[in-house]
Biopython code that builds the backbone (N, CA, C, O; Angstrom):
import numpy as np
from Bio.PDB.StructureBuilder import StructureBuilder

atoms = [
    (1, "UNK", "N", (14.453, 1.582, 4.173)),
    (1, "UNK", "CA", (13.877, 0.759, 5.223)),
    (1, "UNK", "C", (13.585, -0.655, 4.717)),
    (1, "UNK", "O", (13.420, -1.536, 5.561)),
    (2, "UNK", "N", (13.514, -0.918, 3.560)),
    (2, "UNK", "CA", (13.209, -2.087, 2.776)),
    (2, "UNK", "C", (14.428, -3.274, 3.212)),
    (2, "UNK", "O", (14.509, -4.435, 3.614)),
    (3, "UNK", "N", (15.183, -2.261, 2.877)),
    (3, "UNK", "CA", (16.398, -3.205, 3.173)),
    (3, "UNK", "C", (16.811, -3.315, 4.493)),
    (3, "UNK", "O", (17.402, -4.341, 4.829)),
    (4, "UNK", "N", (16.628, -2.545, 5.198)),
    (4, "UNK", "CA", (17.530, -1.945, 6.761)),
    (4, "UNK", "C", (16.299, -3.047, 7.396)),
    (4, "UNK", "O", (16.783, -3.452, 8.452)),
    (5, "UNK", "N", (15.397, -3.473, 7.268)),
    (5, "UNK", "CA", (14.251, -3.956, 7.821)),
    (5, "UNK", "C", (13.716, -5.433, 7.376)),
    (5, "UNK", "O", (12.839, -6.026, 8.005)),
    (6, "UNK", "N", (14.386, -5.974, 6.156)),
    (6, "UNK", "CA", (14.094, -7.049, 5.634)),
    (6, "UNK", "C", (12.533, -7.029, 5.106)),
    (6, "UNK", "O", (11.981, -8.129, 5.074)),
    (7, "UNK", "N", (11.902, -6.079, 4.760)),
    (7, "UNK", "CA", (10.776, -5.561, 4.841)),
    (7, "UNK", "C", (10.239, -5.426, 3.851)),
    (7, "UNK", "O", (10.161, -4.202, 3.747)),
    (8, "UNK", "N", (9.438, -6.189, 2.341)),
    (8, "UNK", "CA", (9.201, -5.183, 0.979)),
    (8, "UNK", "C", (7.983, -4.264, 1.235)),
    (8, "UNK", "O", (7.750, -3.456, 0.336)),
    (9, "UNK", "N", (6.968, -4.252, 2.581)),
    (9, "UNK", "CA", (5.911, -3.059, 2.763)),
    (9, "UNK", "C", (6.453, -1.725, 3.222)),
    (9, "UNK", "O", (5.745, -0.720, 3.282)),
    (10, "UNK", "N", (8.103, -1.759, 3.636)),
    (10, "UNK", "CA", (8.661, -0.405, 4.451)),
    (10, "UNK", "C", (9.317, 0.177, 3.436)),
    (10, "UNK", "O", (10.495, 0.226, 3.084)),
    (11, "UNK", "N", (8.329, 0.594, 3.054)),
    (11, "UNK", "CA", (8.312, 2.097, 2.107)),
    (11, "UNK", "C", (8.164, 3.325, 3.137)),
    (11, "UNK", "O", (7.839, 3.390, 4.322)),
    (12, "UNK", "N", (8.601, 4.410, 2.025)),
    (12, "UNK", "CA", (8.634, 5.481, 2.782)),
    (12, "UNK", "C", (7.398, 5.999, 3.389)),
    (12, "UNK", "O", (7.365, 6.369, 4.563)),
    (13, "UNK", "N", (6.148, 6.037, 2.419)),
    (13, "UNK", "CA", (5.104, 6.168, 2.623)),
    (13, "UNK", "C", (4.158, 5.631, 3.559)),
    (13, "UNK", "O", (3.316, 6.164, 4.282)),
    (14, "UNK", "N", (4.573, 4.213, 3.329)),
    (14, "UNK", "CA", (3.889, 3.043, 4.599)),
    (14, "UNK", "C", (4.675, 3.287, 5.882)),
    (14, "UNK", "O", (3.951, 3.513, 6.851)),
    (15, "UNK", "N", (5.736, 3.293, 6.073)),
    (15, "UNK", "CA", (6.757, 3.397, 7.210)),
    (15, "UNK", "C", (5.501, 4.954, 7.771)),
    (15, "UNK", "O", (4.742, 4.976, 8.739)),
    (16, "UNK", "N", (5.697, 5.842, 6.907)),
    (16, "UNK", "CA", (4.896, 7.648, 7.423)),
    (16, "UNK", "C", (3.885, 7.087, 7.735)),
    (16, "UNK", "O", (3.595, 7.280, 8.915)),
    (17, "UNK", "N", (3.004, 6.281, 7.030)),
    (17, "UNK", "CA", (1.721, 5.900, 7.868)),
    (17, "UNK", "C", (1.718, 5.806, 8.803)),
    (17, "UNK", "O", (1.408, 6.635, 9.659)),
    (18, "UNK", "N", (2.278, 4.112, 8.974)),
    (18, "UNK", "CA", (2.355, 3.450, 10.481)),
    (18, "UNK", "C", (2.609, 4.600, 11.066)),
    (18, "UNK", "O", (1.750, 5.197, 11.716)),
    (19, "UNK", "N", (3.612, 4.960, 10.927)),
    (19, "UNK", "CA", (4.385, 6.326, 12.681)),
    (19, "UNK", "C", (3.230, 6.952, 12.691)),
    (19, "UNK", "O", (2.627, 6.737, 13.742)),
    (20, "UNK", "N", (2.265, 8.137, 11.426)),
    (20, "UNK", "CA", (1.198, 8.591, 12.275)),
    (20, "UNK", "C", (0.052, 8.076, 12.419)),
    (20, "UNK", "O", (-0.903, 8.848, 12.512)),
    (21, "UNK", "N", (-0.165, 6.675, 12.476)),
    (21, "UNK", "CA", (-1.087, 6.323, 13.046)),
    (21, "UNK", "C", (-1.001, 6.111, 14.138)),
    (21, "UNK", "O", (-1.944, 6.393, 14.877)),
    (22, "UNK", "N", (0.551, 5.342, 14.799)),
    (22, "UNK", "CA", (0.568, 5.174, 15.872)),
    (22, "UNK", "C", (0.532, 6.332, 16.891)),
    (22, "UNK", "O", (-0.145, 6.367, 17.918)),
    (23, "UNK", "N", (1.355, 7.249, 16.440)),
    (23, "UNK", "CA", (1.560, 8.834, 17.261)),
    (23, "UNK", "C", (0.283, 9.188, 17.592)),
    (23, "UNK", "O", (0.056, 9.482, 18.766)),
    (24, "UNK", "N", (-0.731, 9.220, 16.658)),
    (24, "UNK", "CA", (-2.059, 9.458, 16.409)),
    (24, "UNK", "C", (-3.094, 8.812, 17.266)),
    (24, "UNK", "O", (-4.021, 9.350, 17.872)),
    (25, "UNK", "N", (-2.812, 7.755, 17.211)),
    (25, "UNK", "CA", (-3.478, 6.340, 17.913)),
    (25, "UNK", "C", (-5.107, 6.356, 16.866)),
    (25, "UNK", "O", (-6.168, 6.532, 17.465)),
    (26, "UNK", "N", (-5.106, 6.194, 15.615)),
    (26, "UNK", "CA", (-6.192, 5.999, 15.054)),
    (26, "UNK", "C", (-5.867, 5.730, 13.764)),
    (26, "UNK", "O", (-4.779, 6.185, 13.410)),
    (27, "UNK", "N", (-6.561, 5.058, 12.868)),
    (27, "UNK", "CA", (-6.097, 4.631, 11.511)),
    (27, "UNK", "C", (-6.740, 5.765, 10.527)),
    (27, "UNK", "O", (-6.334, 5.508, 9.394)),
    (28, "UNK", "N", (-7.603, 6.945, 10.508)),
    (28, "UNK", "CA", (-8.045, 7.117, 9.654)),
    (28, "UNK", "C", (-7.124, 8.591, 9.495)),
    (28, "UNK", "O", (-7.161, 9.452, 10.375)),
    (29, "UNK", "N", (-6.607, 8.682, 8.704)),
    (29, "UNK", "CA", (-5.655, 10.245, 8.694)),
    (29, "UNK", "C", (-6.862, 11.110, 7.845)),
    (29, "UNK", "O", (-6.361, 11.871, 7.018)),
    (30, "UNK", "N", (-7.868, 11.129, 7.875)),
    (30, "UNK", "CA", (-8.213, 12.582, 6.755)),
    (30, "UNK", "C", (-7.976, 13.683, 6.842)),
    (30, "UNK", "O", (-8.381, 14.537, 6.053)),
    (31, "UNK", "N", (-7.077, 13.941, 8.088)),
    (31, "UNK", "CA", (-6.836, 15.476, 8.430)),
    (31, "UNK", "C", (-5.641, 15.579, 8.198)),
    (31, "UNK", "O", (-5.127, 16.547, 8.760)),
    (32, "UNK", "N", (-4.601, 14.630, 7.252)),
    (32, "UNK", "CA", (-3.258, 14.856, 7.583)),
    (32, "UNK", "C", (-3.108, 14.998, 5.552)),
    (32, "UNK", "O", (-3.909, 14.616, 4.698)),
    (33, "UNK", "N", (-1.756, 15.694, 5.394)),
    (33, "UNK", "CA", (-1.183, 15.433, 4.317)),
    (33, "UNK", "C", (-0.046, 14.426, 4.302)),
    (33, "UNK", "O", (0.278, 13.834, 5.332)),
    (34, "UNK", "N", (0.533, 14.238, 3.192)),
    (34, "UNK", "CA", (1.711, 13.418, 2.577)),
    (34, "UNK", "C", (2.423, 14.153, 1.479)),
    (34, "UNK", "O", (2.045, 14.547, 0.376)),
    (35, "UNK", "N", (3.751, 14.228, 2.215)),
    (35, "UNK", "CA", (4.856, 14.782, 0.620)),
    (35, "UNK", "C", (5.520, 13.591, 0.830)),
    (35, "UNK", "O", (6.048, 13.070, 1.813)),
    (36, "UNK", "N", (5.318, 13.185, -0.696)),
    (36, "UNK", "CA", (6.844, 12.352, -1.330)),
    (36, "UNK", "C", (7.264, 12.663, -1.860)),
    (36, "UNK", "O", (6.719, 13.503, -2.576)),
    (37, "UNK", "N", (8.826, 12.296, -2.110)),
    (37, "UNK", "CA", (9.481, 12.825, -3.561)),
    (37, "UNK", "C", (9.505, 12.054, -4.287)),
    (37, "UNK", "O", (10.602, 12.002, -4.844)),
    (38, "UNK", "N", (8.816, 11.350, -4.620)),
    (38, "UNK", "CA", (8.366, 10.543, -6.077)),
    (38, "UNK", "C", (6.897, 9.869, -5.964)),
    (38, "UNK", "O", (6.329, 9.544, -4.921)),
    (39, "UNK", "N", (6.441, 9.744, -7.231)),
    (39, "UNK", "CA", (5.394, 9.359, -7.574)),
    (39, "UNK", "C", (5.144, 7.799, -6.443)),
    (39, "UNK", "O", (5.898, 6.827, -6.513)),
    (40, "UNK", "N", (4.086, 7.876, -5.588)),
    (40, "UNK", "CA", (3.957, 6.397, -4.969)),
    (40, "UNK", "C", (4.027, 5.190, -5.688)),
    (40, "UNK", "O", (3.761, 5.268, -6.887)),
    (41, "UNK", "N", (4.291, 4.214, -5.277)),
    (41, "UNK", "CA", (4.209, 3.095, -6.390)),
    (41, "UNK", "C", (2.720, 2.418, -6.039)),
    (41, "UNK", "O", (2.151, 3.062, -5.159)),
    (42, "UNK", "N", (1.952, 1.258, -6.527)),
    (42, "UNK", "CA", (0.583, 0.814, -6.805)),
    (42, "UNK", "C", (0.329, 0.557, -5.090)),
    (42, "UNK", "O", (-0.849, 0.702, -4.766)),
    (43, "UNK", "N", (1.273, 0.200, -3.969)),
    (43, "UNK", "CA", (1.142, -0.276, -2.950)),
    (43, "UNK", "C", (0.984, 0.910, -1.688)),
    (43, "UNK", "O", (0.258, 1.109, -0.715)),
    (44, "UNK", "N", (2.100, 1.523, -2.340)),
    (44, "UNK", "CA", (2.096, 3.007, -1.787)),
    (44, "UNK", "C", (0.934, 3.558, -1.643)),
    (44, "UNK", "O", (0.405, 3.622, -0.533)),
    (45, "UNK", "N", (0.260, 4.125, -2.941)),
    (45, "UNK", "CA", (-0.936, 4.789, -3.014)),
    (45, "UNK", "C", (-2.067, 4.106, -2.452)),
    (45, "UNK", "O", (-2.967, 4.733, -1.895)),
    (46, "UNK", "N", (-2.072, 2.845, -2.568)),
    (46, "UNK", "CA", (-3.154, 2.079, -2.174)),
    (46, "UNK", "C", (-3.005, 2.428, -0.373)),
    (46, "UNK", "O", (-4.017, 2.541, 0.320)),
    (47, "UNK", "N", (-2.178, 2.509, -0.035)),
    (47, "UNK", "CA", (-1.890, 2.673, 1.862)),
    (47, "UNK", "C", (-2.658, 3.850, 1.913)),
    (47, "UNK", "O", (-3.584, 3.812, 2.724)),
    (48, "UNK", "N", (-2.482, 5.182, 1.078)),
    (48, "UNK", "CA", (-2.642, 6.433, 1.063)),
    (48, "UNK", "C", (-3.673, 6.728, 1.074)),
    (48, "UNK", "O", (-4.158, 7.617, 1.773)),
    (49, "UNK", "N", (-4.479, 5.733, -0.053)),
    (49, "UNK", "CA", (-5.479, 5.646, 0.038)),
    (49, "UNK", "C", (-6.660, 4.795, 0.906)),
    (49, "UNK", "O", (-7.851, 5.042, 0.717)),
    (50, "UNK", "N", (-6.350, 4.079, 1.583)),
    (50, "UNK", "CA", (-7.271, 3.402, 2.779)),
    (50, "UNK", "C", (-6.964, 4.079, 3.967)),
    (50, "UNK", "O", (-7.814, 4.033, 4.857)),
    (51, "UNK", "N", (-5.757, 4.801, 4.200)),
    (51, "UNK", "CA", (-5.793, 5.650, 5.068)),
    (51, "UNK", "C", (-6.748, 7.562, 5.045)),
    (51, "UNK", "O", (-7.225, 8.494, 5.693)),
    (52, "UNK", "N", (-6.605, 7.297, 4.447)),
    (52, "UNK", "CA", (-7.895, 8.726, 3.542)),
    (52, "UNK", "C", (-6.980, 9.494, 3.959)),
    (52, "UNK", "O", (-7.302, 10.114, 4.972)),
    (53, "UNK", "N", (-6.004, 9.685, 3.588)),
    (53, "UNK", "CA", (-5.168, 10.898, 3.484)),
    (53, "UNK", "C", (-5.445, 11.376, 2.649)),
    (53, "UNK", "O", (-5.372, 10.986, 1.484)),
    (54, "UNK", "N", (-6.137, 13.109, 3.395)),
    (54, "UNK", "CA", (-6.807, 14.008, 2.199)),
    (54, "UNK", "C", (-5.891, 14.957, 1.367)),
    (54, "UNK", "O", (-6.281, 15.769, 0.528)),
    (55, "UNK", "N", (-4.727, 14.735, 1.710)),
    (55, "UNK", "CA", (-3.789, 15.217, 0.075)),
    (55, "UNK", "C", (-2.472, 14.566, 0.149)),
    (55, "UNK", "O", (-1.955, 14.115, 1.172)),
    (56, "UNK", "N", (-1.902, 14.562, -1.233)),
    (56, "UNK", "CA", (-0.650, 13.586, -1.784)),
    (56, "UNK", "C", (0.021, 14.726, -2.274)),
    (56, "UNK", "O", (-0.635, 15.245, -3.177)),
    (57, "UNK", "N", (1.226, 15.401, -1.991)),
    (57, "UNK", "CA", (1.856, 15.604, -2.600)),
    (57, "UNK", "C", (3.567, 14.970, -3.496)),
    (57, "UNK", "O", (4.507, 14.599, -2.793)),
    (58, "UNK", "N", (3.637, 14.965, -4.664)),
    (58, "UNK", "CA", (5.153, 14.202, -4.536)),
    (58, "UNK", "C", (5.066, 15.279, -5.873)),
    (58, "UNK", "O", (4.225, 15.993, -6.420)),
    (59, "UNK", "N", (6.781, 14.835, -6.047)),
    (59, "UNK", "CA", (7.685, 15.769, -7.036)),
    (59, "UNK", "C", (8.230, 14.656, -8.017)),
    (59, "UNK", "O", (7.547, 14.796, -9.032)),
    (60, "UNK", "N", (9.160, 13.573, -8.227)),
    (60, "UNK", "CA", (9.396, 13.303, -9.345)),
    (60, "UNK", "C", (8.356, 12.225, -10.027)),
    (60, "UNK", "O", (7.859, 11.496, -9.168)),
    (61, "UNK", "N", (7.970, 11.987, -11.176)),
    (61, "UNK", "CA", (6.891, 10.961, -11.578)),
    (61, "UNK", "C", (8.333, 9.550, -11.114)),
    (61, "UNK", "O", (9.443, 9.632, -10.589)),
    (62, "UNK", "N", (7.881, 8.925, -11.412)),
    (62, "UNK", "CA", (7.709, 7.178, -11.652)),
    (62, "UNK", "C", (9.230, 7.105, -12.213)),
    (62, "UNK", "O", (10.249, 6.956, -11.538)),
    (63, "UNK", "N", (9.144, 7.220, -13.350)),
    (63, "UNK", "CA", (10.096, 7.144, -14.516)),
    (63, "UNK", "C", (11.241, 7.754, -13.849)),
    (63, "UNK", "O", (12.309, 7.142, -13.844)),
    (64, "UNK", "N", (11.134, 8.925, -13.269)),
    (64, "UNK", "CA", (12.771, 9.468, -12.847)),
    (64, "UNK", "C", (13.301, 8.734, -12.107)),
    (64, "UNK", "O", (14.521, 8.597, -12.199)),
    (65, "UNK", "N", (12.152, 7.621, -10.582)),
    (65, "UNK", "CA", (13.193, 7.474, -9.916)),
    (65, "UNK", "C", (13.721, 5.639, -10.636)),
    (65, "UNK", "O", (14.536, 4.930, -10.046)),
    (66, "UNK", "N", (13.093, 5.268, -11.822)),
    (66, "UNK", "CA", (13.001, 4.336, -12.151)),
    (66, "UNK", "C", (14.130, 4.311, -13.448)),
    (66, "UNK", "O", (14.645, 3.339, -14.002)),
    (67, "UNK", "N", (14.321, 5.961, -13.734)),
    (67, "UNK", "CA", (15.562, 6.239, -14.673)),
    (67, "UNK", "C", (16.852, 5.984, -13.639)),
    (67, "UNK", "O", (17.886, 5.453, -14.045)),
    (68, "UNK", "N", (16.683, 6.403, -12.315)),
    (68, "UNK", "CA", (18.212, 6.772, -11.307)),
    (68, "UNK", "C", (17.886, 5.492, -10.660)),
    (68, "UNK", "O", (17.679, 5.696, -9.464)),
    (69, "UNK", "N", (17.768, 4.355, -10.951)),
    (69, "UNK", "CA", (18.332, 3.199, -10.700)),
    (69, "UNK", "C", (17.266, 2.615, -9.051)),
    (69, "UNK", "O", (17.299, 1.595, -8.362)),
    (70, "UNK", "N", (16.453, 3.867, -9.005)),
    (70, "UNK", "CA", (15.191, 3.170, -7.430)),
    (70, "UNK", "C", (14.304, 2.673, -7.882)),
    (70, "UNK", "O", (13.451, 3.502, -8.201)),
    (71, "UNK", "N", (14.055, 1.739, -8.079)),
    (71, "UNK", "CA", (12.792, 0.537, -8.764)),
    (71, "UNK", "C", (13.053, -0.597, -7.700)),
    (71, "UNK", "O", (13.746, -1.599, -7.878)),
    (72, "UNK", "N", (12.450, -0.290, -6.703)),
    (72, "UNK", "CA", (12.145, -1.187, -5.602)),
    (72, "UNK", "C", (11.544, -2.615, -6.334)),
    (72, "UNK", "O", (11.877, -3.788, -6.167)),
    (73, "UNK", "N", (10.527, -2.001, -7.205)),
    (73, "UNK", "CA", (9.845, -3.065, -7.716)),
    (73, "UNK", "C", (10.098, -4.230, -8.844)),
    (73, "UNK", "O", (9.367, -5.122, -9.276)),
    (74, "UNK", "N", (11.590, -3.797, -9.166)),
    (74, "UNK", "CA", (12.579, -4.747, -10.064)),
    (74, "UNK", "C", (11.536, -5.108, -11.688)),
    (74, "UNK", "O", (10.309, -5.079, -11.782)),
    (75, "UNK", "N", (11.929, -5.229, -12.109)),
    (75, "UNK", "CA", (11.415, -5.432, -13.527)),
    (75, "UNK", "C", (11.446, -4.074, -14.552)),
    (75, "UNK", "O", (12.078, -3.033, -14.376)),
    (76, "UNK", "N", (10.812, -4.331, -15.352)),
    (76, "UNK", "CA", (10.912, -2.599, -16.199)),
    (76, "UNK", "C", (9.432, -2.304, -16.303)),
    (76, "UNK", "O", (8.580, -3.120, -15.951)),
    (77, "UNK", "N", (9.169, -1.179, -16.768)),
    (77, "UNK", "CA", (8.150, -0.167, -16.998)),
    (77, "UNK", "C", (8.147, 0.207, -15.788)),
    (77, "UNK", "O", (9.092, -0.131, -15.076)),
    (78, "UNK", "N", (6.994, 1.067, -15.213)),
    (78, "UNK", "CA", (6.186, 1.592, -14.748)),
    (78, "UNK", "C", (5.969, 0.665, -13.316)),
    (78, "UNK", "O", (6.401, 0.807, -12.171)),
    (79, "UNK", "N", (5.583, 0.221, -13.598)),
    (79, "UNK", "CA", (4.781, -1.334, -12.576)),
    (79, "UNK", "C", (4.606, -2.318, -13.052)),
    (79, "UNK", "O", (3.457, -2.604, -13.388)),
    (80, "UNK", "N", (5.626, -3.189, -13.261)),
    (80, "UNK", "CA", (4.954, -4.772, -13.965)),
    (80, "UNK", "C", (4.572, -5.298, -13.498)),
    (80, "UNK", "O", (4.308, -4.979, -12.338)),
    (81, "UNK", "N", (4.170, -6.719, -14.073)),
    (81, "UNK", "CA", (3.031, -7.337, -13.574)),
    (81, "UNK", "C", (3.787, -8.215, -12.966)),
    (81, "UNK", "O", (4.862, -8.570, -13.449)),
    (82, "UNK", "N", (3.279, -8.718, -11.726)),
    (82, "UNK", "CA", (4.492, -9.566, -10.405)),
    (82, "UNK", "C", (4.562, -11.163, -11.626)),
    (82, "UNK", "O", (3.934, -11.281, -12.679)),
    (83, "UNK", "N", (5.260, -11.898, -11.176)),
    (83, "UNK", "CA", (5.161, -13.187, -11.801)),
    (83, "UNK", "C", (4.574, -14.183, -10.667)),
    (83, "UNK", "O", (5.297, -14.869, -9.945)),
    (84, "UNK", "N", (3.073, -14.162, -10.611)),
    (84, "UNK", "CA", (2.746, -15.297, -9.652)),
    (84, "UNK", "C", (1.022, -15.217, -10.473)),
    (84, "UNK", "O", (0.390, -14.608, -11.336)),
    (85, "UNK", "N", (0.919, -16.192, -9.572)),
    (85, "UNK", "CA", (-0.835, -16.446, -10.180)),
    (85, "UNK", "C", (-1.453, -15.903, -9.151)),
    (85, "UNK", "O", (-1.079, -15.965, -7.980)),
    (86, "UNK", "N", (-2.496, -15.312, -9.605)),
    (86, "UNK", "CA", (-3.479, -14.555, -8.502)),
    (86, "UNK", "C", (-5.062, -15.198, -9.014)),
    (86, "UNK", "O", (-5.516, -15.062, -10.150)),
    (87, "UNK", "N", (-5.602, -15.766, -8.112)),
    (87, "UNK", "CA", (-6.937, -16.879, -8.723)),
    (87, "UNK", "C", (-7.803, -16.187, -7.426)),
    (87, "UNK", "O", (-7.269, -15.851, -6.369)),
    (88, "UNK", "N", (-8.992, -16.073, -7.678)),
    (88, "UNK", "CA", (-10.300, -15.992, -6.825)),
    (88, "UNK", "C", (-10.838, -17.527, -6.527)),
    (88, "UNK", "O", (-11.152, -18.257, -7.467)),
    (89, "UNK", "N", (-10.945, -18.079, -4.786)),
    (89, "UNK", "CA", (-11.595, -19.046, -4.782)),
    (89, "UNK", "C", (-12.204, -19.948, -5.414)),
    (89, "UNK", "O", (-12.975, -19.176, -5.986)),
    (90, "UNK", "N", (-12.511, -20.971, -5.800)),
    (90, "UNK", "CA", (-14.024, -21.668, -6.127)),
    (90, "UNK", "C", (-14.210, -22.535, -5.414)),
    (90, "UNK", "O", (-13.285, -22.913, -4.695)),
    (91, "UNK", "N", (-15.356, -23.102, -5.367)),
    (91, "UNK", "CA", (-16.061, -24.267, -5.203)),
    (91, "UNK", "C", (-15.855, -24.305, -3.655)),
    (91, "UNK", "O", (-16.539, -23.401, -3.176)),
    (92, "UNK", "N", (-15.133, -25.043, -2.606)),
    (92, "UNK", "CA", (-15.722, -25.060, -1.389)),
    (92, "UNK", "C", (-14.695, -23.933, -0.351)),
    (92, "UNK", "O", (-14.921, -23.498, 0.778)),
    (93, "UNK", "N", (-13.634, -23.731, -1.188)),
    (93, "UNK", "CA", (-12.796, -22.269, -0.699)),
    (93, "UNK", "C", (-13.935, -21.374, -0.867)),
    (93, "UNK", "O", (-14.145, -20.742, 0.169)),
    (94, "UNK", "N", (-14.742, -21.102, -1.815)),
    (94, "UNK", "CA", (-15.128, -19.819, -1.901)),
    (94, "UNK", "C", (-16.066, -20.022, -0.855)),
    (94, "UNK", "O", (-16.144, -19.134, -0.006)),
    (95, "UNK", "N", (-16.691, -20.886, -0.770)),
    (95, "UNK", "CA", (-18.354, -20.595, 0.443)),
    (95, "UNK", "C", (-17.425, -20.748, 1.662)),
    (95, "UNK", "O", (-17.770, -19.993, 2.570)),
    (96, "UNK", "N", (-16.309, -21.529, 1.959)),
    (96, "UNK", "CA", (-16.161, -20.756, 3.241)),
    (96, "UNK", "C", (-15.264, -19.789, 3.658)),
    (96, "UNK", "O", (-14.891, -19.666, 4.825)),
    (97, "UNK", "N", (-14.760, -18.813, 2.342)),
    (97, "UNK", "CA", (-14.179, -17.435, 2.390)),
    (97, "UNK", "C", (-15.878, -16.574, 2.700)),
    (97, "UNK", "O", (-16.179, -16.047, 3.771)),
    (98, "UNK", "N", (-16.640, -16.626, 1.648)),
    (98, "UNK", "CA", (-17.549, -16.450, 2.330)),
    (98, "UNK", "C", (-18.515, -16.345, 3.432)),
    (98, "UNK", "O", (-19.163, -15.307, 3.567)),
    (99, "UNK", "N", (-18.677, -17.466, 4.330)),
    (99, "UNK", "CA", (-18.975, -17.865, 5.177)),
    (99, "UNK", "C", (-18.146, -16.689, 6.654)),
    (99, "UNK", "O", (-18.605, -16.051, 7.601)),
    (100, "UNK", "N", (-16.992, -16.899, 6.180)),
    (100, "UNK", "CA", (-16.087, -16.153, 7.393)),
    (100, "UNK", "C", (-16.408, -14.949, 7.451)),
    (100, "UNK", "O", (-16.912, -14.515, 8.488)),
    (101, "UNK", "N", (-16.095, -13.765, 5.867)),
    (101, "UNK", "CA", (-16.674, -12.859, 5.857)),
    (101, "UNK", "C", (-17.792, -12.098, 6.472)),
    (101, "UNK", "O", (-17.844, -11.024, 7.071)),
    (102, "UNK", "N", (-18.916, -13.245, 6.041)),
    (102, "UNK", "CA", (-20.248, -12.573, 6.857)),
    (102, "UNK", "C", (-19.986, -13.055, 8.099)),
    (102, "UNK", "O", (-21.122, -12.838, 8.522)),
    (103, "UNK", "N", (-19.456, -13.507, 8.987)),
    (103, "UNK", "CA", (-19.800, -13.640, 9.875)),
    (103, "UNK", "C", (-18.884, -12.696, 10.982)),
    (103, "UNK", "O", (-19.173, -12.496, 12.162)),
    (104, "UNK", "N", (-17.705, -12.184, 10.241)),
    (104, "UNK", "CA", (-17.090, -11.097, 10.680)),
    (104, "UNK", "C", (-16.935, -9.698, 10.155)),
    (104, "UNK", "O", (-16.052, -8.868, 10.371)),
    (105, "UNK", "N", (-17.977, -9.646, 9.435)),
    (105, "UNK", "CA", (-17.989, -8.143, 8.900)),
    (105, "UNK", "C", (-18.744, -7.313, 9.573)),
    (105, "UNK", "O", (-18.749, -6.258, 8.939)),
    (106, "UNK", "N", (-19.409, -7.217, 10.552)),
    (106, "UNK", "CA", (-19.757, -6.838, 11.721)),
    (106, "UNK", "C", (-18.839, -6.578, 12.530)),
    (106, "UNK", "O", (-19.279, -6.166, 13.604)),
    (107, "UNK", "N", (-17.632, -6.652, 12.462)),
    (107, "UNK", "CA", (-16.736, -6.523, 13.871)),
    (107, "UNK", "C", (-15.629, -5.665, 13.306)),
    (107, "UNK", "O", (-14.707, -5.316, 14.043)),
    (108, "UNK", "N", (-15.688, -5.179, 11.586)),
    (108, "UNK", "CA", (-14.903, -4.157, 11.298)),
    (108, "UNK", "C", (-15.536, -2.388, 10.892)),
    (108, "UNK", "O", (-16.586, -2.046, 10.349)),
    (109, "UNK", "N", (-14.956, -1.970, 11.162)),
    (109, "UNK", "CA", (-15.709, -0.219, 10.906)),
    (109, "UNK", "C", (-15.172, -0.090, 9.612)),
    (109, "UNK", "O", (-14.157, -0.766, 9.443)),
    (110, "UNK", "N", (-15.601, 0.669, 8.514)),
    (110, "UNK", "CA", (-15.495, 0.740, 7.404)),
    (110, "UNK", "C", (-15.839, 2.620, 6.934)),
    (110, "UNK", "O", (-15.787, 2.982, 5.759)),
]
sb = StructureBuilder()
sb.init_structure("model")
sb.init_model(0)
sb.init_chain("A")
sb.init_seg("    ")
for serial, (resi, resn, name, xyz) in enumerate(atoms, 1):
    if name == "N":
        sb.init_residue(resn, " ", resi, " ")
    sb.init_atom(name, np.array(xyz, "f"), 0.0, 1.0, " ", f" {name:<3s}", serial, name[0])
structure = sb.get_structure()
């Protein structure tokens, strides 16, 4: 779907989300499972996990599908580290990342 979709979030896993959330009409799955056949990658699991999907199953680790040539995530090991800079705010970004926050964190369920 990555490709068929121009897409790097349409993973298999994220793609299964979305559909049962939508089928579902609610974001929180704790009543549902997940089989993959491979270990999720850092983005994957992270979906899996804000969706509270209360079990994961998968079958090959990381490495197999990263031995048979599926490394969505291009580079070597495991998960490398992306090549970009990732910085936390300062100075007048941060008070009004701040600022927004509180003033809309009231309007999300958590």
């Amino acid at each position: 779907m990555v490709l068929n979709h121009t897409d790097p979030t349409a993973h298999a896993e994220v793609t299964a989300i979305r559909e049962a959330c939508k089928k579902l009409g609610k974001n929180d799955l704790s009543d549902c499972e997940m089989y993959a056949s491979c270990e999720p990658c850092p983005m994957c699991f992270g979906a899996v996990h804000v969706s509270r999907i209360k079990r994961l199953v998968y079958g090959a680790k990381a490495e197999a599908a990263i031995a048979s040539g599926i490394n969505t995530l291009g580079g070597t090991g495991f998960y490398p580290t992306p090549n970009m800079e990732i910085k936390r705010a300062d100075g007048i970004g941060a008070l009004l990342a701040e600022q927004v926050f509180e003033k809309t964190k009231g309007k999300f369920r958590m």
